[in-house]
C-alpha positions as CSV (number, residue, x, y, z in Angstrom):
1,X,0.6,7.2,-34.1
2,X,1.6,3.3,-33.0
3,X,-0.6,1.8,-30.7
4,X,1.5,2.4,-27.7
5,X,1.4,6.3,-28.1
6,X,-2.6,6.2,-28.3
7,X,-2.4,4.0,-25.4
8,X,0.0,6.7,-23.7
9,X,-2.3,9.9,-24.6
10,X,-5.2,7.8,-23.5
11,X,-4.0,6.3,-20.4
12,X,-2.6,10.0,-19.4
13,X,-5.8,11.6,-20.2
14,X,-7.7,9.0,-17.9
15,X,-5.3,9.1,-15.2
16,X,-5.7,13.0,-15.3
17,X,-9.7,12.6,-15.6
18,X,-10.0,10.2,-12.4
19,X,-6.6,10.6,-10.0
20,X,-8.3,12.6,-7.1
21,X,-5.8,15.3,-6.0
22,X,-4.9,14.6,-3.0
23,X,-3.5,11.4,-4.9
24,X,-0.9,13.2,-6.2
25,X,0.3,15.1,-3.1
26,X,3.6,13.9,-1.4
27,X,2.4,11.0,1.3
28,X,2.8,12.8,5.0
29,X,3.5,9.5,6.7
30,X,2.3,6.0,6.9
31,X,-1.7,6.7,7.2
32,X,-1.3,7.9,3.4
33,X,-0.4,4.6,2.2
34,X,-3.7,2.7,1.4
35,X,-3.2,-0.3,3.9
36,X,0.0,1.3,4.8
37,X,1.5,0.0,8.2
38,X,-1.1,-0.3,11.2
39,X,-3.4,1.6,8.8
40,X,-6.5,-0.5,8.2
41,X,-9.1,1.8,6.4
42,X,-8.9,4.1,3.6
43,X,-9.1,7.9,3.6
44,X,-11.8,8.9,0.7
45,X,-9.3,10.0,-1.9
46,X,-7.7,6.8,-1.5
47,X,-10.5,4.7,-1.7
48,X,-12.2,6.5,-5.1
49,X,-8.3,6.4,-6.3
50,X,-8.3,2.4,-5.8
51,X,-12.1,2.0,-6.6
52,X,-11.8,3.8,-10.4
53,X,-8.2,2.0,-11.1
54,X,-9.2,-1.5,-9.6
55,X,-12.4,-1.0,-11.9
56,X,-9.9,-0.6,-14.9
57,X,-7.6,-3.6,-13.6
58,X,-5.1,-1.0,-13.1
59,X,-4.1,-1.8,-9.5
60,X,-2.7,-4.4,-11.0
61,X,-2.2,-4.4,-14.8
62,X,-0.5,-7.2,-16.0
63,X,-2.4,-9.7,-14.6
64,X,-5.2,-11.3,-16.5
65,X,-8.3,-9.5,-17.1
66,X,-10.3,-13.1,-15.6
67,X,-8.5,-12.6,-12.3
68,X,-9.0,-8.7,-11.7
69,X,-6.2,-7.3,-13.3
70,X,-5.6,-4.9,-16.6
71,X,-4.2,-7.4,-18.8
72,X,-1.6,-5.3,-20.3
73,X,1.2,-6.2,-21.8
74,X,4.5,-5.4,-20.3
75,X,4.8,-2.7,-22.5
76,X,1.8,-1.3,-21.7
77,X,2.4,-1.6,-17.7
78,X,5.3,0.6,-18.4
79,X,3.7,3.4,-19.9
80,X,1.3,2.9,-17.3
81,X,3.7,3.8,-15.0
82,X,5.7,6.5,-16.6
83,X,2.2,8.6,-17.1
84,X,1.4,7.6,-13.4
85,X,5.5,9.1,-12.3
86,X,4.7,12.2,-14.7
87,X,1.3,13.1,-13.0
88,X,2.2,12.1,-9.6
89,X,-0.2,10.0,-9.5
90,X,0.1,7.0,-6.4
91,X,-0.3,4.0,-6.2
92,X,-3.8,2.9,-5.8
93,X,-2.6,-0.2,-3.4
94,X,-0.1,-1.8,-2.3
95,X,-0.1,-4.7,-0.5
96,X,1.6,-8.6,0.3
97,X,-1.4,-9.6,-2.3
98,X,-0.3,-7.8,-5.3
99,X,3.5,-8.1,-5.3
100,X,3.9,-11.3,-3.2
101,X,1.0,-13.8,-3.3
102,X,-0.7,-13.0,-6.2
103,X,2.1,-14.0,-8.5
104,X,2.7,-17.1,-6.5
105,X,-1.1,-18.0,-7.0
106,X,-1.0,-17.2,-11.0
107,X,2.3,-19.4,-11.3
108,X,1.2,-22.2,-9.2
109,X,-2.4,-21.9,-7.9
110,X,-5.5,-23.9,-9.5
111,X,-7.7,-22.3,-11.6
112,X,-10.5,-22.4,-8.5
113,X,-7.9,-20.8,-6.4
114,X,-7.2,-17.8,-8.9
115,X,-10.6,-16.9,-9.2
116,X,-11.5,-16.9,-5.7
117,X,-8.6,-14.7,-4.7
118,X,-7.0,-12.8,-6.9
119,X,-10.1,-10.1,-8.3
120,X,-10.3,-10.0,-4.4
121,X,-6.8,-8.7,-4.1
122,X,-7.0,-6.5,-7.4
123,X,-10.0,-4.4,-5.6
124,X,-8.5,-4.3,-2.4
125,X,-11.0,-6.3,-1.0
126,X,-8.6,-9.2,1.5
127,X,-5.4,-8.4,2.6
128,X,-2.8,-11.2,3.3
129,X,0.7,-11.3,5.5
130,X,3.6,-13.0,5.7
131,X,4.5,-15.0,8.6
132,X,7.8,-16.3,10.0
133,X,8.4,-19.5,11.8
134,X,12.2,-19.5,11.9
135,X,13.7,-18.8,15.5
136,X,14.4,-14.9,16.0
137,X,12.6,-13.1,13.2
């Protein structure tokens, strides 16, 4: 087996181990999405779910292990993804953090700046916005 198939069995394996079941039923509405629209807290499947990944640097895994993240390679974070798909597993967070401010902070922030915020926003920990200052929006 190549590397990336072990990682596969074991990566489905773990996902199977630790995805609490109600983390792999369809979402009902907003509330089931962990930070998800005026939904500030976490239901207990949703906050072990986030807790075991975010432990693993799953929630997000192709940042750096230093900042809080998996540090897989892209490859990896596919697989990652395809095992997550096939068990219906969710995902553990999402938020403005991981898919907008995070990468601006690993392209551009300083190192004091990275490992301030970042693990912060890999465990779920701060939650950030966006803001608009242009007339209308």
């Amino acid at each position: 087996m190549s590397d990336l198939e072990i990682f596969r069995t074991e990566t489905a394996a773990w996902l199977e181990a630790n995805c609490p079941p109600e983390m792999r039923e369809p979402m009902a509405d907003e509330s089931d999405i962990c930070w998800g629209g005026r939904n500030p807290t976490f239901k207990p499947g949703q906050k072990k779910w986030m807790d075991v990944m975010a432990e693993k640097g799953w929630t997000v895994p192709d940042w750096p292990k230093e900042y809080g993240g998996g540090g897989l390679s892209r490859a990896e974070t596919k697989i990652l993804g395809q095992e997550m798909a096939r068990l219906r597993c969710r995902t553990p967070l999402s938020s403005f953090g991981i898919w907008m401010l995070g990468p601006a902070l690993l392209h551009f922030g300083t190192e004091e700046q990275k490992k301030y915020f970042l693990p912060q926003i890999a465990r779920g920990e701060i939650r950030w916005c966006q803001g608009y200052s242009e007339p209308g929006s």
